[in-house]
DONULO-313483 format. One record per residue: residue number from 1; residue in one letter; x negated, y negated, z negated of N, C-alpha, C in turn. Coordinates in Angstrom, 1 decimal. Each point is the difference from the previous one (the first is absolute). Layout:
<rs>
  num  residu     n_X     n_Y     n_Z    ca_X    ca_Y    ca_Z     c_X     c_Y     c_Z
  NUM       a       X       Y       Z       X       Y       Z       X       Y       Z
...
</rs>
This chain:
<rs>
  num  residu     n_X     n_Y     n_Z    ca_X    ca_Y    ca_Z     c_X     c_Y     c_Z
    1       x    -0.8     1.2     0.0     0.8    -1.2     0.0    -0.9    -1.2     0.0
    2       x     0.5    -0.8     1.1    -1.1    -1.4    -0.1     0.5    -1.1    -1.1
    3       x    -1.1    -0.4    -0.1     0.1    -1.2    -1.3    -0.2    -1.2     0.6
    4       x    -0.1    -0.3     1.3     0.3    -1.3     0.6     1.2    -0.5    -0.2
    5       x     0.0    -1.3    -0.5     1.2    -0.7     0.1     0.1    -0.8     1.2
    6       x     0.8    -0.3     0.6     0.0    -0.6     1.5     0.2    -1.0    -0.2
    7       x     0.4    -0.7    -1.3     0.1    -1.3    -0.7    -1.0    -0.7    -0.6
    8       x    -1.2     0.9    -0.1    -1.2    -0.8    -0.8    -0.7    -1.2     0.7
    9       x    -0.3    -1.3    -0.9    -0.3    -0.8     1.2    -1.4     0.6     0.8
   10       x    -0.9     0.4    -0.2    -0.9     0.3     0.8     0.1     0.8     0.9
   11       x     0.9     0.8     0.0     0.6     0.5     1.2     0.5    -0.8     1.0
   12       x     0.8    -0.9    -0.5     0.8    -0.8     0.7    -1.1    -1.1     0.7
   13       x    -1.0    -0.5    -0.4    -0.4    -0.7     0.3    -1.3     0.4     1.1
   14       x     0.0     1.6    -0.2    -1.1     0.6     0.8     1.1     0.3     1.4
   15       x     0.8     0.6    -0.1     0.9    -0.5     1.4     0.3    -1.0     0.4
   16       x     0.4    -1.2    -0.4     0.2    -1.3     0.4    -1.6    -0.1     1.1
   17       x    -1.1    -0.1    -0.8    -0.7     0.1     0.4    -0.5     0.6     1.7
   18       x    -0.1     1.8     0.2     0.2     0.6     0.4     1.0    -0.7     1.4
   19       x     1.0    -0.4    -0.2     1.2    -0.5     0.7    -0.6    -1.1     0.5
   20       x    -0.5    -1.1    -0.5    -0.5    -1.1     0.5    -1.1     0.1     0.5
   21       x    -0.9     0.8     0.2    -1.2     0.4     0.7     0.4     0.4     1.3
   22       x     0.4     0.8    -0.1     1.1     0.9     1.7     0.9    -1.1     1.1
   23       x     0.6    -0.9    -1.1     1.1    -1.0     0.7    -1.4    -0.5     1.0
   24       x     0.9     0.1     1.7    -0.9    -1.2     0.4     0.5    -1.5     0.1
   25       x    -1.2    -0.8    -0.2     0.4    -1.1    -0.3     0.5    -0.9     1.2
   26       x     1.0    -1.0    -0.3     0.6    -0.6     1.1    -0.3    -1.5     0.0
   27       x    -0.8    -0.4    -0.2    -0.6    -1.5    -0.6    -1.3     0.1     0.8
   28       x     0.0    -1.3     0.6    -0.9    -0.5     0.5    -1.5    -0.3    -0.4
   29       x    -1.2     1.1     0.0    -0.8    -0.4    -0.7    -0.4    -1.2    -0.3
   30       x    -0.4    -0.9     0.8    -0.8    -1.2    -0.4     1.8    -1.0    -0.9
   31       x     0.8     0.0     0.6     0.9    -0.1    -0.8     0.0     0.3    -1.8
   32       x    -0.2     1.1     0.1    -0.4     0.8    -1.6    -1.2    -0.8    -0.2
   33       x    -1.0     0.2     0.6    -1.4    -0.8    -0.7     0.8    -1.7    -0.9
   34       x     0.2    -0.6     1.1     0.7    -1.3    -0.2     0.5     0.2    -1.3
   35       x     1.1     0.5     0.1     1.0     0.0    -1.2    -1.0     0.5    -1.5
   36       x    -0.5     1.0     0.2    -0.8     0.6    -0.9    -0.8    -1.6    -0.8
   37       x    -0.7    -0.3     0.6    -0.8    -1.4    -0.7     0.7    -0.9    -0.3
   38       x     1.0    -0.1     1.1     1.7    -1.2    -0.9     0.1     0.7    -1.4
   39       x    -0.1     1.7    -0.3     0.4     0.1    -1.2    -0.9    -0.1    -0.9
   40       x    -1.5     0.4     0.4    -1.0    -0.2    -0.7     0.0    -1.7    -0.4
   41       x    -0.2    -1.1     0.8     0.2    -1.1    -0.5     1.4    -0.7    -0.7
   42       x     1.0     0.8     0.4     1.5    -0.1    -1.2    -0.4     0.3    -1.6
   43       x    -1.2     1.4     0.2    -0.1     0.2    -1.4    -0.9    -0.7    -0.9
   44       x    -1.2    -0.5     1.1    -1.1    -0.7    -0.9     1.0    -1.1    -0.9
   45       x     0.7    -1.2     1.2     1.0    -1.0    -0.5     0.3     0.5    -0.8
   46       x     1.0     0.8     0.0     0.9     0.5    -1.8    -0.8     0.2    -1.1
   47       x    -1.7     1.0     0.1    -0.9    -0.1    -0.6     0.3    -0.9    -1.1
   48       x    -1.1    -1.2     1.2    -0.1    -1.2    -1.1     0.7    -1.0    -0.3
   49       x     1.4    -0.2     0.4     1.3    -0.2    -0.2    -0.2     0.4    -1.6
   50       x     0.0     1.3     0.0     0.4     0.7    -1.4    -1.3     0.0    -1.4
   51       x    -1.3     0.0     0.8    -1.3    -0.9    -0.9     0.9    -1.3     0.0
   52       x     0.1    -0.8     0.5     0.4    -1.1    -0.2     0.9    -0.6    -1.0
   53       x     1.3     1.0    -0.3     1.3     0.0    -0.4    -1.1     0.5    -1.4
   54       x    -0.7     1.1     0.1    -0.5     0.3    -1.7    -0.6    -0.9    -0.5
   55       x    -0.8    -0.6     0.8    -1.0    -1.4    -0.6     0.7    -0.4    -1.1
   56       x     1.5    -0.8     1.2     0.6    -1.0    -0.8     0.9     0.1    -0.8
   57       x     0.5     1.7     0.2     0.5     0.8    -1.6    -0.8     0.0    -1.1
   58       x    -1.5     0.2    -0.2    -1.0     0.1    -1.0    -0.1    -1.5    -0.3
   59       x     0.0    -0.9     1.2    -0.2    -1.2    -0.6     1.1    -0.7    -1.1
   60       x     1.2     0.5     0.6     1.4    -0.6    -0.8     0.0     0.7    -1.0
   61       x    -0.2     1.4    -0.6     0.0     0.6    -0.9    -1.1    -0.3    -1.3
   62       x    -1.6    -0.9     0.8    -0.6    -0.3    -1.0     0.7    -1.4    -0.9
   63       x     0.2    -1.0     1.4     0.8    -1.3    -0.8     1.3     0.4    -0.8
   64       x     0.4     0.8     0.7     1.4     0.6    -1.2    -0.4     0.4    -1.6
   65       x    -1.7     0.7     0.2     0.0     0.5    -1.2    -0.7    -0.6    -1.0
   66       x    -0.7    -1.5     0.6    -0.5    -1.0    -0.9     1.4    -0.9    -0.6
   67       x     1.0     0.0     1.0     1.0    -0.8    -0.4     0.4     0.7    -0.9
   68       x     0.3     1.3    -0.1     0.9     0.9    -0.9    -0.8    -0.3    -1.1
   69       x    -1.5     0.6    -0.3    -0.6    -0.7    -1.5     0.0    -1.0    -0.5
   70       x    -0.2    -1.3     1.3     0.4    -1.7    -0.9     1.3     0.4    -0.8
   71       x     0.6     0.5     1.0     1.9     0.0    -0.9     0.0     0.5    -0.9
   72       x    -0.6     1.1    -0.4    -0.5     0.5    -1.0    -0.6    -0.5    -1.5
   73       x    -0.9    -0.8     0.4    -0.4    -0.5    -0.7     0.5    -0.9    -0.3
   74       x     0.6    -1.3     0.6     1.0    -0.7    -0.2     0.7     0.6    -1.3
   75       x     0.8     1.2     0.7     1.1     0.2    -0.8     0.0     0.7    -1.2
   76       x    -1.1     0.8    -0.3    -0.2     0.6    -1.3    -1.3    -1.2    -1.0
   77       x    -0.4    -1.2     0.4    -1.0    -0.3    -0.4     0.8    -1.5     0.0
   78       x     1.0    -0.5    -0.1     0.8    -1.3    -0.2    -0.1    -0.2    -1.1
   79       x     0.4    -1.4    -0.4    -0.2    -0.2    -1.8     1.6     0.2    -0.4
   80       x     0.6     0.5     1.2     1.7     0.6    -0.8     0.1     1.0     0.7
   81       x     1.6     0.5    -1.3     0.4     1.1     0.2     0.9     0.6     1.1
   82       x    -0.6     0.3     1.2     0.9     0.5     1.0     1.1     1.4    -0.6
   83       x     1.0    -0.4     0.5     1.0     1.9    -0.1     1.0    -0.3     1.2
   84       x     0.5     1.2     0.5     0.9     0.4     0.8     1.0     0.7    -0.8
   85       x     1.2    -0.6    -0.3     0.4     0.6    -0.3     1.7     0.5     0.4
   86       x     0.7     1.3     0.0     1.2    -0.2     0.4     1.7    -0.8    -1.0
   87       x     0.9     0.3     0.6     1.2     0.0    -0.4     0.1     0.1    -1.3
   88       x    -0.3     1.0    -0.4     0.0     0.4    -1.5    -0.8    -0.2    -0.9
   89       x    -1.3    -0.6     0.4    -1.4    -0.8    -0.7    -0.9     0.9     0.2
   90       x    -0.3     0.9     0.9    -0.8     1.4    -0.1    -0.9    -0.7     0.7
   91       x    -1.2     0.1    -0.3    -1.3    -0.2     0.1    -0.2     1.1     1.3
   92       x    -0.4    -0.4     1.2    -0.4     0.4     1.3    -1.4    -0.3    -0.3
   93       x    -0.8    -1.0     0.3    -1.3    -0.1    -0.4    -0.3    -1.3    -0.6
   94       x    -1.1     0.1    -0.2    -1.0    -1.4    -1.2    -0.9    -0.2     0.7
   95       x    -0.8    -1.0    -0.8    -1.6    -0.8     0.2    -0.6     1.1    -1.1
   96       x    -1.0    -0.5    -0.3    -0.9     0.4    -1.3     0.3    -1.4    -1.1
   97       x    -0.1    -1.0     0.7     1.0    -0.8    -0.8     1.1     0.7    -1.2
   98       x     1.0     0.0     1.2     1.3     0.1    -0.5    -0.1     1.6    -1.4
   99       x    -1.2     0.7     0.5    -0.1     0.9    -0.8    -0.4    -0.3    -1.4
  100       x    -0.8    -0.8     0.2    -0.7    -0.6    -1.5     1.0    -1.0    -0.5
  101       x     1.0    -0.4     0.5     1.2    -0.6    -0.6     0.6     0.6    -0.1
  102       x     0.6     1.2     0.3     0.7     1.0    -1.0    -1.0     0.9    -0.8
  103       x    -0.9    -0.2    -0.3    -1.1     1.0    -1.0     0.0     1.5     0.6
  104       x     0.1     0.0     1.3    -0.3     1.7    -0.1    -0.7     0.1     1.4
  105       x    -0.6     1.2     0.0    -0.8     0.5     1.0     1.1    -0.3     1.5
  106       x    -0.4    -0.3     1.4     0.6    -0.1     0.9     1.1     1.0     0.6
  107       x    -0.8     1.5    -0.1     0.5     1.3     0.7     0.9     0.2    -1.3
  108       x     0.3    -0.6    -0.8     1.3     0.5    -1.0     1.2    -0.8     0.3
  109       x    -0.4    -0.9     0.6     1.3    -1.4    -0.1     1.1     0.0     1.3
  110       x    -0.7     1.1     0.9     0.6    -0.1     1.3     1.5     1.0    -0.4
  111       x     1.3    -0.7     0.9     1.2     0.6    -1.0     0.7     0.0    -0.8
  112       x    -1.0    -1.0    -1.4     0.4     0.0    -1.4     1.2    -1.5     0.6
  113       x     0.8    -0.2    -0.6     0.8    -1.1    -0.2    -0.8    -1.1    -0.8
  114       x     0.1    -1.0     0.7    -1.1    -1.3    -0.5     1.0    -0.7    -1.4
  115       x     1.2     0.4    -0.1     0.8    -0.6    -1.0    -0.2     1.0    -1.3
  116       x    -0.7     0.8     0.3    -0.5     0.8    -1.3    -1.1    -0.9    -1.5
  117       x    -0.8    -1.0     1.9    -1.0    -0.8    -0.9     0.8    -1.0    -0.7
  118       x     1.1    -0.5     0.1     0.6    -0.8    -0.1     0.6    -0.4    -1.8
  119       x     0.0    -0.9    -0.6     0.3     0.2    -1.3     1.6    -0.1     0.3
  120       x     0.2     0.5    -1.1     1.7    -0.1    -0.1     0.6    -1.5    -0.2
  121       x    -0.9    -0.7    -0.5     0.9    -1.5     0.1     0.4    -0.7     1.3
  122       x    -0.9     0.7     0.6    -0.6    -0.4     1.9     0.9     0.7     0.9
  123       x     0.2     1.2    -0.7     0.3     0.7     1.5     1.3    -0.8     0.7
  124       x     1.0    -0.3    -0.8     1.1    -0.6     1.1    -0.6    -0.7     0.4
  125       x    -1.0    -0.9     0.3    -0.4    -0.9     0.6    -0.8     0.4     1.2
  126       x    -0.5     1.6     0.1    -1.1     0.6     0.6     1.6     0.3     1.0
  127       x     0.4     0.6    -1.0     1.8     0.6     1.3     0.3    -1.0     1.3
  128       x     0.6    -1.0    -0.9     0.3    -1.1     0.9    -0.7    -0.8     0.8
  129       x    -1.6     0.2     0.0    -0.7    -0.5     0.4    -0.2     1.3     1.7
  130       x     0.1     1.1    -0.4    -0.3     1.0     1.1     1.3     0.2     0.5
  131       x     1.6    -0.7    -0.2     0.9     0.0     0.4     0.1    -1.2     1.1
  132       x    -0.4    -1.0    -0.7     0.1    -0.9     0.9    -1.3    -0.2     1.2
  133       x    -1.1     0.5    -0.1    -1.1     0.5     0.9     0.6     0.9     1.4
  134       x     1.3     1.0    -0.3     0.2     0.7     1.1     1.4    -0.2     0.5
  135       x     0.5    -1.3    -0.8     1.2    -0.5     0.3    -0.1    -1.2     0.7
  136       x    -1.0    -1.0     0.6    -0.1    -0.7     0.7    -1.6     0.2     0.5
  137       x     0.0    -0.6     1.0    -1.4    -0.4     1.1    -1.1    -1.0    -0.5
  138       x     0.5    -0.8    -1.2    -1.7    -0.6    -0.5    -0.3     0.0    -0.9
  139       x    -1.0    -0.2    -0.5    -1.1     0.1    -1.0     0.6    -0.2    -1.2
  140       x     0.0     1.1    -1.4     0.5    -0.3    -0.9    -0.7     0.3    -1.3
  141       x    -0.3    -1.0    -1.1    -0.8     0.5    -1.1     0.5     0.0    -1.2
  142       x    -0.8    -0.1    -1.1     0.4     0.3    -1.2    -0.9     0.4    -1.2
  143       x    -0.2    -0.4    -0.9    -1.1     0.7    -1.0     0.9     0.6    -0.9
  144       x    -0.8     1.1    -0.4    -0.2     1.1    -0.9    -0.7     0.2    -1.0
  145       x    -0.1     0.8    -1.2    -0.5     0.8    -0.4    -0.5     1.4    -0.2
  146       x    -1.4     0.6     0.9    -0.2     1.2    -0.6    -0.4     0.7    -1.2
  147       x     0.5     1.1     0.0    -0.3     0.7    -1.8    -0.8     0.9     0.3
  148       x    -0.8     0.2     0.6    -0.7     1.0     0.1    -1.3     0.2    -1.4
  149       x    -0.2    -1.4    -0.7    -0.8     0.1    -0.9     0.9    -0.5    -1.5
  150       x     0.9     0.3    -0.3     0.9    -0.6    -1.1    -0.7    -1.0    -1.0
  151       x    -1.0     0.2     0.0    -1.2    -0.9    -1.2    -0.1    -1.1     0.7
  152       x     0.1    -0.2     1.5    -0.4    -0.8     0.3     0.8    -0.1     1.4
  153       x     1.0    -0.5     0.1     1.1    -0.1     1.1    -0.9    -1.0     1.5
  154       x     0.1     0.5     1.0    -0.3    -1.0     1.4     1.0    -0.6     0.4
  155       x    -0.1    -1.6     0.5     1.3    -0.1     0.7    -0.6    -0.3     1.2
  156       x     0.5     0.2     1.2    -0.3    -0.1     1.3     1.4    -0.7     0.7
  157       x    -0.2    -0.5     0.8     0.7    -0.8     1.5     0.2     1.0     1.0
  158       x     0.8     0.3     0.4     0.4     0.7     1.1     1.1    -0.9     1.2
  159       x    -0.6     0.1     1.2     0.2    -0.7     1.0     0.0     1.3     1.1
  160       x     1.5     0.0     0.5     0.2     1.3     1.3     1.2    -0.5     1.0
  161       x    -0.6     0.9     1.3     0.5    -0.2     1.3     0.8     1.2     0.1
  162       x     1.5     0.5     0.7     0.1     1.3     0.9    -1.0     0.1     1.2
  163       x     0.2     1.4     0.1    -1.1     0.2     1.0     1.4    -0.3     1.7
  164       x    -0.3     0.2     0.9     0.7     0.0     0.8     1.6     0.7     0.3
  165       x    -0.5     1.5    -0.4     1.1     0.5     0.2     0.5     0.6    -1.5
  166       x    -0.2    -1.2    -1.0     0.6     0.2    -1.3    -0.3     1.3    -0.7
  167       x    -1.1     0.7     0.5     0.2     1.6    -0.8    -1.1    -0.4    -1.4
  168       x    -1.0    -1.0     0.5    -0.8     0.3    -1.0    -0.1    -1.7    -0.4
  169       x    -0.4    -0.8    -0.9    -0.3    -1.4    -0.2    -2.0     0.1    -0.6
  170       x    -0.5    -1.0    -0.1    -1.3     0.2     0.6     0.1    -1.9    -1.5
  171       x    -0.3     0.9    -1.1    -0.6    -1.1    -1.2    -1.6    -0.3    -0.5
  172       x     0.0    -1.3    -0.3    -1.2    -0.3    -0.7     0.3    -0.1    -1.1
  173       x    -1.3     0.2    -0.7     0.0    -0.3    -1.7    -1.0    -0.7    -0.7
  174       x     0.4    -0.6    -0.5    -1.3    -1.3    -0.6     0.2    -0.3    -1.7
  175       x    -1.1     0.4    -0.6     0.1     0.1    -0.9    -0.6    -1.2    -0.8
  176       x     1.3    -0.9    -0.6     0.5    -1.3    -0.9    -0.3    -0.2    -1.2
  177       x    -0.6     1.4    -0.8    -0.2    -0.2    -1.3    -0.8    -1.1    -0.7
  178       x    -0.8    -0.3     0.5    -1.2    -1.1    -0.3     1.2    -1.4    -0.1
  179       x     0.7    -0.1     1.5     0.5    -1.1     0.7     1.2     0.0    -1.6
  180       x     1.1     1.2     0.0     0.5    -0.1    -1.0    -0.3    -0.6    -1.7
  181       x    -1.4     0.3    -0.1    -0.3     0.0    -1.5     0.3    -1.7     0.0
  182       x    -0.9    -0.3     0.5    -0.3    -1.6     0.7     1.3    -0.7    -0.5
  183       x     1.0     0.4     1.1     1.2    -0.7    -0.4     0.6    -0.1    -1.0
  184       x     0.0     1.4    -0.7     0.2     0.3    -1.0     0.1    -1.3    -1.3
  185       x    -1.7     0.6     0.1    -0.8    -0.9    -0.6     0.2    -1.9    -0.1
  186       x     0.1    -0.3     1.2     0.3    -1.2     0.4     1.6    -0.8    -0.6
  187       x     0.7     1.2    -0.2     1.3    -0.4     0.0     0.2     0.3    -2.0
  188       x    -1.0     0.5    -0.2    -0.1     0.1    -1.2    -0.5    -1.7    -0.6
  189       x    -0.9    -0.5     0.5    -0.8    -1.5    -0.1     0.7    -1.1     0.2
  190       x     1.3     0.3     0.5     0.8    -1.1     0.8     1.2    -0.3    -1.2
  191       x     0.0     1.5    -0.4     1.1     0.2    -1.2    -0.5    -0.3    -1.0
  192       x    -1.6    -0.1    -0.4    -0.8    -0.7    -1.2     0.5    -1.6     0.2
  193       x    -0.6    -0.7     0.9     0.0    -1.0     0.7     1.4    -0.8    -0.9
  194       x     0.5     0.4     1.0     1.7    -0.1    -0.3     0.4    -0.3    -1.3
  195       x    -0.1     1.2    -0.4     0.2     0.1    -2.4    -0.5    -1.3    -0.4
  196       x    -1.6     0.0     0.4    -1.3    -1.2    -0.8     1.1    -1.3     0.4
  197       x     0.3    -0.5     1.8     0.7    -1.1     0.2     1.5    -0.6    -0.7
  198       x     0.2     1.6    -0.8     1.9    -0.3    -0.7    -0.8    -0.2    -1.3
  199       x    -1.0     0.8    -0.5     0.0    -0.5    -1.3    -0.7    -1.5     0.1
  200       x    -1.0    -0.8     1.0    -0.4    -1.0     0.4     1.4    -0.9    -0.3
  201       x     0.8     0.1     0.9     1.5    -1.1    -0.3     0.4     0.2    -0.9
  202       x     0.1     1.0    -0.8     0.7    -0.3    -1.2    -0.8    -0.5    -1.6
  203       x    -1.3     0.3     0.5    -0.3    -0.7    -0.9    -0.5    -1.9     0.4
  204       x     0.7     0.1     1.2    -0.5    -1.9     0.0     1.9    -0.1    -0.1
  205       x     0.6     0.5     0.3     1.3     0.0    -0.5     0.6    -0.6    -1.5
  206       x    -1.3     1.0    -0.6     0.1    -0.1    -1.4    -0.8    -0.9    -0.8
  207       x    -0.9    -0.9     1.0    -0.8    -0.9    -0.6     0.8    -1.2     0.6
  208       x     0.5    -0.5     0.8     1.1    -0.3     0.4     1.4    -0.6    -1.0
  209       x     0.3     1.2    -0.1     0.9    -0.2    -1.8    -0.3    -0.6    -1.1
  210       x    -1.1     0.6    -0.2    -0.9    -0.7    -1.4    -0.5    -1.4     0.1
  211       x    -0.5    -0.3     1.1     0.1    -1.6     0.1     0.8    -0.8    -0.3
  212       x     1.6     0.5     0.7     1.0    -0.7     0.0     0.5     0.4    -0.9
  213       x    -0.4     0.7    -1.7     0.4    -0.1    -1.3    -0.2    -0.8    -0.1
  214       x    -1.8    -0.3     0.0    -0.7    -0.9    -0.6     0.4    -1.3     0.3
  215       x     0.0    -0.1     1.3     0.4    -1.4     0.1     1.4    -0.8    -0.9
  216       x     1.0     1.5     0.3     1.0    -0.7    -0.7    -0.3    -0.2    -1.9
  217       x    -0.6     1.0     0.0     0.1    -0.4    -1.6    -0.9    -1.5    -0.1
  218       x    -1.2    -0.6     0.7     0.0    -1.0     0.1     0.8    -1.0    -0.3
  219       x     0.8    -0.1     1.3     0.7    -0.7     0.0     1.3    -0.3    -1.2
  220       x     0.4     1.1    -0.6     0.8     0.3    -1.2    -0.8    -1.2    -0.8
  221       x    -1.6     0.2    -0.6    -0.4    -0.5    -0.9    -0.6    -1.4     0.7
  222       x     0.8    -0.4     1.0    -0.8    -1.9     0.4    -0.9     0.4     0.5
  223       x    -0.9     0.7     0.8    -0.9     0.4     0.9     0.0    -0.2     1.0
  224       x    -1.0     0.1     0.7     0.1    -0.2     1.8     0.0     1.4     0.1
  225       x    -0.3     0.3     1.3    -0.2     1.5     0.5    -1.0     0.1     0.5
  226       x    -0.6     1.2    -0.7    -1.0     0.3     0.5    -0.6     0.6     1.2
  227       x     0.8     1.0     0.4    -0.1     0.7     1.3     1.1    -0.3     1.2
  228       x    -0.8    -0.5     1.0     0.5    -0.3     1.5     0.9     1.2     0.9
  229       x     1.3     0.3    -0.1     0.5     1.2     0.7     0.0    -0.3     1.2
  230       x    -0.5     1.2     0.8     0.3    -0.3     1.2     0.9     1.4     0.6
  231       x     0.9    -0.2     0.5     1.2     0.7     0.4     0.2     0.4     1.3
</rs>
């Protein structure tokens, strides 16, 4: 029993072969020469057509890949906290930034819900703030409080855009604590200020008074007056 298959290609291609050797040919030799070098110089063309085309693939692919690292760098190496985040506050991706603003390693945070960092005094404000970020087209901010360190609470600024087709919004994060203490601070000096200036009036208020005893008991006893009021 033969073990030829009549289907194997080498078979097939050793008769093709075979077949095309026998055919006589109906083409005009020098015709065929012609054509033959039309195809030989069709192929050189495409050749270097196609060196050509890789050049300027390798070339685009290097500028692509220095641009990709500036962006890179840019974006993990900013003095704020980039995040992507969705609908639901789910952390799509960070900076290294944004990571050191929520206190934890980068590869942990991707996923986590960013309203986790959030203190509970804050969060409706984190809500409403990511409500109205995917409820209209511009730019919307808001400060917060993160608890990630309870000893010592951050507050940050948050400033976010939707992204185009609303799936994901695309926030910065800037952290105000310094900026806050400041104020804080400031508004604490303003309220000293203030006290020192009420107890200041009230005691020219009260020196004020006492003049215009004096004077009058003067006057009671045939005296002139001694102190000039001025009113």
């Amino acid at each position: 029993m033969s073990t030829d298959n009549p289907f194997d290609a080498d078979n097939l291609r050793q008769k093709a072969e075979k077949i095309l050797t026998n055919k006589p040919s109906s083409s005009d030799p020098a015709i065929t020469e012609i054509e033959r070098l039309k195809l030989l110089h069709d192929l050189d063309v495409h050749r270097i057509e196609l060196e050509l085309q890789n050049e300027e693939l390798r070339h685009a692919w290097a500028v692509g890949e220095v641009a990709l690292n500036k962006y890179a760098e840019l974006y993990d190496f900013a003095p704020s906290g980039y995040f992507t985040l969705t609908k639901e506050g789910e952390i799509v991706d960070l900076n290294l930034v944004g990571a050191i603003l929520l206190g934890r390693e980068r590869m942990h945070l991707k996923h986590c819900r960013f309203g986790v960092f959030v203190s509970d005094d804050t969060k409706p404000v984190f809500n409403h703030f990511l409500n109205c970020v995917f409820g209209s087209r511009s730019r919307e901010s808001c400060e917060l409080i993160l608890s990630g360190n309870p000893q010592k609470p951050m507050f940050v600024h948050l400033a976010g855009i939707a992204a185009e087709k609303k799936e994901h919004c695309l926030v910065t994060a800037v952290d105000i604590t310094e900026r806050h203490h400041l104020e804080v601070a400031l508004k604490q000096q303003v309220a000293e200020l203030e006290q020192m200036n009420r107890c200041m009036m009230d005691r020219e208020l009260k020196m004020v008074e006492l003049k215009q005893e004096i004077n009058e008991l003067l006057g009671k006893a045939g005296g002139k007056a001694k102190y000039e009021i001025h009113t």
